[in-house]
LOKE-954128 format. One line per 5 residues: number of its first residue (from 1); their letters; for each residue x, y, z of C-alpha. Coordinates in Angstrom, 3 decimals, m for minus. Layout:
// LOKE-954128
NUM) A) X,Y,Z | ...
END
This chain:
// LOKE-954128
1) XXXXX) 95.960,56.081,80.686 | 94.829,56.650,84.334 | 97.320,56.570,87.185 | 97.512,57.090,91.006 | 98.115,60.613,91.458
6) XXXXX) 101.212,60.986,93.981 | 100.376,61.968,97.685 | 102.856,64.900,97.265 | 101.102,66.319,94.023 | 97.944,66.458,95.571
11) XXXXX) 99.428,68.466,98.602 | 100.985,71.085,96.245 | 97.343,71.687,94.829 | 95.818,72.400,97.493 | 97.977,74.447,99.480
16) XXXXX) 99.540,76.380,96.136 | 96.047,78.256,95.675 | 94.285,78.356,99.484 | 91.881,80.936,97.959 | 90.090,78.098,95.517
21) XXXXX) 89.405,75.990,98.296 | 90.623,72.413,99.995 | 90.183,70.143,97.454 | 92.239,67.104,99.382 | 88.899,64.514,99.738
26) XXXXX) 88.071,64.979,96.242 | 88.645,61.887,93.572 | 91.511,62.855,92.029 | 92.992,61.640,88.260 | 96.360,61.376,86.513
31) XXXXX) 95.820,61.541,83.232 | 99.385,61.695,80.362 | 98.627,64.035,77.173 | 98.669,61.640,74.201 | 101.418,62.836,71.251
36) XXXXX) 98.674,63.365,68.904 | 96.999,65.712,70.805 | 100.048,68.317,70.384 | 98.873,72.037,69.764 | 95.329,71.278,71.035
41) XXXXX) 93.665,72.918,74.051 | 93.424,72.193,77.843 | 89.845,71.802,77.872 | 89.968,69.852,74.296 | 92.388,67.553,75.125
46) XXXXX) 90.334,66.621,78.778 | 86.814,66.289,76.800 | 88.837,63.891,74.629 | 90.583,61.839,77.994 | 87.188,62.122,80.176
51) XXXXX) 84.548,61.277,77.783 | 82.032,61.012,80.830 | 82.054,64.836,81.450 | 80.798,67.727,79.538 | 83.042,69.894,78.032
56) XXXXX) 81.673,72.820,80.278 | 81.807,71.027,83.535 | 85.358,70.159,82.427 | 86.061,74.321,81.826 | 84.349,74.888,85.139
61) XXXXX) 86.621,72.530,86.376 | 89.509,74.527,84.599 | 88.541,77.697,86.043 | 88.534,77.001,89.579 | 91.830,75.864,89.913
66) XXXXX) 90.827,72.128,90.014 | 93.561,71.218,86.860 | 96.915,71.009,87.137 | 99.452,70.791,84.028 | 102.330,68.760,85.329
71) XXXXX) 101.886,69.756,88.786 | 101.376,73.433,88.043 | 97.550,74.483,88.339 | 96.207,75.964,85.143 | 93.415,78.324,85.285
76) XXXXX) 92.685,78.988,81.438 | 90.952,76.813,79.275 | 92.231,77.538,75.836 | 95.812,76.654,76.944 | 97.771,74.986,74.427
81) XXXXX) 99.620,71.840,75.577 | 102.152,70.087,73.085 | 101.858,66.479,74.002 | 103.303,64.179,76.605 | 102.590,66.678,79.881
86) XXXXX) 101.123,65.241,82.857 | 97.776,66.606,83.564 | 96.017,65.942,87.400 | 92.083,66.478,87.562 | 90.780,67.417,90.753
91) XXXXX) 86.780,65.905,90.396 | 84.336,68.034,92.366 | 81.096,67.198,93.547 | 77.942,68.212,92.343 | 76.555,70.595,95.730
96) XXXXX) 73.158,70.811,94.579 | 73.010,66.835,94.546 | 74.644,66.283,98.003 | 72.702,68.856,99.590 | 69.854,67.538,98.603
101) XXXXX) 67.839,64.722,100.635 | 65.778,61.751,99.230 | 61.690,61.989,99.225 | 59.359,59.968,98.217 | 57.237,61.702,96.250
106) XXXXX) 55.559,59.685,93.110 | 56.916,59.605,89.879 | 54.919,58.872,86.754 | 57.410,56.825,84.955 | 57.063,56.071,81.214
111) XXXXX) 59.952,54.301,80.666 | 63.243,53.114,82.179 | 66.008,50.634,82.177 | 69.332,51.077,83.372 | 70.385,53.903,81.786
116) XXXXX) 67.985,56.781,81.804 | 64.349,57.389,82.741 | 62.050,58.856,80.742 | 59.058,60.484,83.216 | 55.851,62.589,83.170
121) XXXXX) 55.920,65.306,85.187 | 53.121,67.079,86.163 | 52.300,70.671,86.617 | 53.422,72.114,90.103 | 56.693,69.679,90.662
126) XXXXX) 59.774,72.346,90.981 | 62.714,70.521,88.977 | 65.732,71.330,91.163 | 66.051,72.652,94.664 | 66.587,76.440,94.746
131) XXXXX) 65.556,80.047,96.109 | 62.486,79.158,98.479 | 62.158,75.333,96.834 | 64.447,73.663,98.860 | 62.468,70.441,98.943
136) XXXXX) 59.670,68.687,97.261 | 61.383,68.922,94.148 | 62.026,66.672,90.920 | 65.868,65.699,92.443 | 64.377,65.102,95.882
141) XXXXX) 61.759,62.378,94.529 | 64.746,60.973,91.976 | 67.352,60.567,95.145 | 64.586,58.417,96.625 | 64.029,56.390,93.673
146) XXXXX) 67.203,55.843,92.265 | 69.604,56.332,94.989 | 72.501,55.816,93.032 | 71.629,58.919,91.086 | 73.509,60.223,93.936
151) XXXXX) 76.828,59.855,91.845 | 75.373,61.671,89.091 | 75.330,65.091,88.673 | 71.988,66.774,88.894 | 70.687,63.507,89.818
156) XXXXX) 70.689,62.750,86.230 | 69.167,65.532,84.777 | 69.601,66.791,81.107 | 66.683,69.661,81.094 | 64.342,71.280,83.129
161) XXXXX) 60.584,72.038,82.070 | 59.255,75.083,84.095 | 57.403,74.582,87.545 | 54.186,74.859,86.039 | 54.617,73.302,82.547
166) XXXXX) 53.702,69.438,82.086 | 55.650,66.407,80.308 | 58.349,64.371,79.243 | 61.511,64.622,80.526 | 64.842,62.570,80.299
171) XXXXX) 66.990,61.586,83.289 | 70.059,59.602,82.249 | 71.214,56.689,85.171 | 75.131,57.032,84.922 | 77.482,59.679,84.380
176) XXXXX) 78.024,58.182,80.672 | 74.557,58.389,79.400 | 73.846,61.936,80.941 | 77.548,63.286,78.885 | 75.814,61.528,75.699
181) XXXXX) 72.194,63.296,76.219 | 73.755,66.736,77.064 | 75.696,65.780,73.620 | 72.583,65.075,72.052 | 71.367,68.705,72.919
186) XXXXX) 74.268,70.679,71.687 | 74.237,68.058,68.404 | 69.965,68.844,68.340 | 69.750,65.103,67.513 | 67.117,65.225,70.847
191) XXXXX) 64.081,66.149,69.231 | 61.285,67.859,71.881 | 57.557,68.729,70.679 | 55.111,70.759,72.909 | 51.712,71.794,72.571
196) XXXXX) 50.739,75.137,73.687 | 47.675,77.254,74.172 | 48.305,80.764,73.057 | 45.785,84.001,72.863 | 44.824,85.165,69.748
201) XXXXX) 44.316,83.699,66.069 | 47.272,81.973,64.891 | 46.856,82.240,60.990 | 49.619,80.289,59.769 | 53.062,78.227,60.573
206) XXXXX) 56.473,79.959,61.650 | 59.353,79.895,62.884 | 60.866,82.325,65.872 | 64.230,82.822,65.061 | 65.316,85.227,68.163
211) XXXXX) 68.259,85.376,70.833 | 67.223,85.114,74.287 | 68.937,86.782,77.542 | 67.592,88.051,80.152 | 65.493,91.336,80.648
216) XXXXX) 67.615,93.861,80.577 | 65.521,95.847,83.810 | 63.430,92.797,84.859 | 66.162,90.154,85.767 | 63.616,86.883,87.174
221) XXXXX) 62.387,87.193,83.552 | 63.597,86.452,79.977 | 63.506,88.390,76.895 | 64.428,88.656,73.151 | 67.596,90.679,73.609
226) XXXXX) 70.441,91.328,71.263 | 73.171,90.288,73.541 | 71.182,86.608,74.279 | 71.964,83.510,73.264 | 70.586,82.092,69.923
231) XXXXX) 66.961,80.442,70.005 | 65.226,79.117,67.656 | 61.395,77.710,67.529 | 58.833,76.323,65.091 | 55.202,76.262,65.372
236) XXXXX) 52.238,74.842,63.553 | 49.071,74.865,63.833 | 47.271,72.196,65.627 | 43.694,73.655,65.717 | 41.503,77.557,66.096
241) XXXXX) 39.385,78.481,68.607 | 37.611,82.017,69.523 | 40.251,84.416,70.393 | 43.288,81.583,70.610 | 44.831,78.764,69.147
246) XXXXX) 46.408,75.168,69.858 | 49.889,75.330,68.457 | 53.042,72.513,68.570 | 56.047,73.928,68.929 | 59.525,72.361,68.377
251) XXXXX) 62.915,73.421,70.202 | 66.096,73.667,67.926 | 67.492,75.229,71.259 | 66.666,74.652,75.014 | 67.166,78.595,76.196
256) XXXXX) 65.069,79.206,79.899 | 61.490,79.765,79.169 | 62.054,79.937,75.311 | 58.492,78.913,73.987 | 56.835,81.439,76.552
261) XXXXX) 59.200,84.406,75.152 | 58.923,83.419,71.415 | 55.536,83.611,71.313 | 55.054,86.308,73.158 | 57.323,88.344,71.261
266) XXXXX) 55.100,87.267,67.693 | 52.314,88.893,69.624 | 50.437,85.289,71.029 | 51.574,84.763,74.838 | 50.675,81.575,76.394
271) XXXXX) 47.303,81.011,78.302 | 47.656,81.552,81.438 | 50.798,82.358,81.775 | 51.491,84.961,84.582 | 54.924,86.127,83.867
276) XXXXX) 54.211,86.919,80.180 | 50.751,86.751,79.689 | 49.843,90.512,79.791 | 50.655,91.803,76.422 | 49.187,94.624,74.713
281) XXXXX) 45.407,95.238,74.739 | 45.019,94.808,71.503 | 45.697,90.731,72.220 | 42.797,88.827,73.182 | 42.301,87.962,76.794
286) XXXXX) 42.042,84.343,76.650 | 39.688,81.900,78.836 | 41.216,81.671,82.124 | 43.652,79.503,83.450 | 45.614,78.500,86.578
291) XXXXX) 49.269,78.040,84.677 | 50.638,78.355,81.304 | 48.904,76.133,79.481 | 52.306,74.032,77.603 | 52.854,70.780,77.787
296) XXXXX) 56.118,68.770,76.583 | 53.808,66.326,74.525 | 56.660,63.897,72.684 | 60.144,63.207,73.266 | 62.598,61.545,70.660
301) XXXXX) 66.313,60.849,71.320 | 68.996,58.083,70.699 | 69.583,55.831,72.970 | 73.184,56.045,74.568 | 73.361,52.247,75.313
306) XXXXX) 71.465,50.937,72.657 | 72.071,53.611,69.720 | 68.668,53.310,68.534 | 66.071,56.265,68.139 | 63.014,56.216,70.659
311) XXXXX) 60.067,58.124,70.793 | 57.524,58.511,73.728 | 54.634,60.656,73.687 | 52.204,61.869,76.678 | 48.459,62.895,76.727
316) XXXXX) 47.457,66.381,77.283 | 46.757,66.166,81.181 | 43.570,66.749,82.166 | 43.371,70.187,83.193 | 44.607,71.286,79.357
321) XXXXX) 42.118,68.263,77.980 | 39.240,69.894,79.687 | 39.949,73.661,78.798 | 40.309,72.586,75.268 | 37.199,70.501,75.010
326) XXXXX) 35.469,73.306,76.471 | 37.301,76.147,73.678 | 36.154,73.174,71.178 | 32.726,72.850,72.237 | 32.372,77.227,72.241
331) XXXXX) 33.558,77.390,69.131 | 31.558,75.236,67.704 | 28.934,76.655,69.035 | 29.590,79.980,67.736 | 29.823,78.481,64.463
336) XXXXX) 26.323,76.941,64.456 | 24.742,80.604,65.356 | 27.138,82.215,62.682 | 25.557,80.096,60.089 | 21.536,80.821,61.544
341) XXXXX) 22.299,84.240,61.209 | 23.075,84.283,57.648 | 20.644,86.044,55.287 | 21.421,83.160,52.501 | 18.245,84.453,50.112
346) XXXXX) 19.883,87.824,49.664 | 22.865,86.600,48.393 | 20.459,84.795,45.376 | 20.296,87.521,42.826 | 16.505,87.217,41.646
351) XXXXX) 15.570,85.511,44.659 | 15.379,82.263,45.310 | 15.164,79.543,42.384 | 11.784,77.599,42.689 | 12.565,73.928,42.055
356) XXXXX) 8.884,72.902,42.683 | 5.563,74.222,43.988 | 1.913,73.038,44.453 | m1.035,74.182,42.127 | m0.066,77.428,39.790
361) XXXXX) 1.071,79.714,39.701 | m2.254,81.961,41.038 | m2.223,80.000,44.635 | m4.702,77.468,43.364 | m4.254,73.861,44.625
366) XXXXX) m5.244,70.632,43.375 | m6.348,67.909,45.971 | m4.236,65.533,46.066 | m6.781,62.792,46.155 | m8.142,63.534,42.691
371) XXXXX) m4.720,63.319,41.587 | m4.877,60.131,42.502 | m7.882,59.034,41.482 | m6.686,60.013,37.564 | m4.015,57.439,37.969
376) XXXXX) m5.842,55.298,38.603 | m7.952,55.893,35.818 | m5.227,55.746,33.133 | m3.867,52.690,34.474 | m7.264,50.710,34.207
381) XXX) m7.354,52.341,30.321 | m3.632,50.991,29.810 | m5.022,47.399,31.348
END
């Protein structure tokens, strides 16, 4: 049950802790511990009361001094409460949302209704505002064409694809449906294919079954590291070319830049790719390219209105298309010289079999008008 929280609570939590910050315009809640939730923890019992919110927002929540256990602010998570306290939420904001300002910038929409979108996004589009991207981003162009994602943390984003990778992407429409997708995730009900160009022959399927933190002296990039989180991806082989190979990989986990590092770290970096495209010499160069060549190809998740599984799919764009029809055409080409070359009578012990000749076998040769000519002889004798 949700009640008004009283005026002189919400004094106390602000001015108890100064050092975590006025809180006094936030929304606040009143929430009352259900019995049965006796011997469960803080964080627990609020993921059960505020089924809109992630369980980590909720801890983040937790942490900074935003939670109060009747009227005493509670800064651990894993608390233990025994049932009937009085819990007060303090809601915060989400600053990278406010801060940000609507642009129109187009959108290549797939799908939507009036709980997510499901969009295309091309190569180049920054997903959230950051460190020299402040604007022209994913979020900006959202703001603009959804204002209400305003309410919505993130703007309604569940993932992020790379700057310079292409494809589908899922942005949920209320605070509801984006709790239910992040769900999803951590559940891997949200099933996410991409095809990827990588150097070198691929010779059959796998599966990259590596932890991923970050570098441990390079800190913009990411690594297979002991201490990282656990990542998992499959691969398959989608079709050979000289010196690299078209691959589809599926994500068990979402970890930053996981398909790049996994297949790097089995020895076949992406095309293109300039943060972990250098690899050893002994791994093929690869034709040139202006980005990593992945794109987030199909896109399968449950509805959170509906309940019902969907699946959208996107073309390779055309910068990927093109490369690959030219790898396809080289190779083929390669192929067709391969096979002139071969020395096919030497691998005929004896030399070739003769299935038919003219004359005998000293060179001499009938004329083939004679030939005919006794035909037609022994057909007037048969008349």
């Amino acid at each position: 049950m949700v009640l008004p929280v009283p005026l002189s609570t919400l004094t106390t939590l602000s001015t108890e802790h100064p050092e975590r910050g006025d809180y006094s315009a936030n929304p606040r809640l009143a929430l009352s511990v259900p019995a049965d939730c006796g011997g469960q923890r803080l964080d627990q019992i609020l993921a059960r009361l505020m089924p809109q919110h992630s369980r980590n927002r909720l801890q983040g929540w937790i942490r900074d001094g935003r939670v109060a256990v009747d009227a005493r602010p509670v800064v651990e998570p894993k608390q233990k409460l025994w049932g009937g306290e009085k819990i007060e939420v303090i809601e915060a904001p989400d600053e990278r949302t406010e801060s940000a300002l609507p642009e129109n910038i187009a959108l290549n929409i797939v799908h939507e209704d009036d709980t997510l979108i499901i969009l295309d996004k091309p190569a180049g589009l920054v997903v959230h505002p950051g460190s020299g991207n402040w604007s022209g981003t994913l979020l900006n162009a959202l703001l603009h064409h959804a204002p209400q994602l305003d309410k919505v943390p993130r703007a309604g984003i569940v993932h992020r694809l790379d700057k310079d990778t292409s494809g589908l992407m899922v942005v949920a429409k209320t605070l509801e449906a984006q709790t239910d997708l992040v769900r999803q995730m951590q559940a891997r009900t949200v099933k996410r294919y991409y095809q990827a160009l990588v150097r070198g022959e691929v010779l059959q399927v796998g599966t990259v079954d590596a932890p991923i933190g970050r570098h441990p002296t390079l800190r913009t990039k990411m690594a297979v590291v002991k201490t990282g989180k656990p990542a998992r991806t499959h691969y398959r082989i989608v079709e050979r070319f000289i010196d690299c190979t078209l691959v589809e990989c599926a994500l068990e986990t979402g970890r930053t830049h996981q398909i790049r590092v996994h297949m790097t770290s089995v020895g076949h970096p992406m095309v293109g790719d300039p943060v972990y495209g250098g690899g050893a010499s002994r791994i093929p160069k690869g034709p040139d390219f202006a980005r990593q060549a992945l794109h987030a190809r199909r896109l399968g998740l449950v509805h959170p209105a509906s309940g019902k599984p969907m699946v959208w799919k996107s073309p390779l764009p055309d910068d990927m298309a093109i490369l690959i029809e030219i790898l396809r055409s080289e190779a083929f080409e390669a192929r067709a010289i391969a096979e002139e070359d071969e020395d096919w009578e030497d691998e005929l012990e004896g030399g070739p079999q003769i299935i038919y000749a003219y004359g005998d076998a000293a060179g001499n040769h009938d004329d083939g008008e004679e030939e005919i000519d006794e035909i037609d002889e022994i057909n007037e004798i048969d008349e």
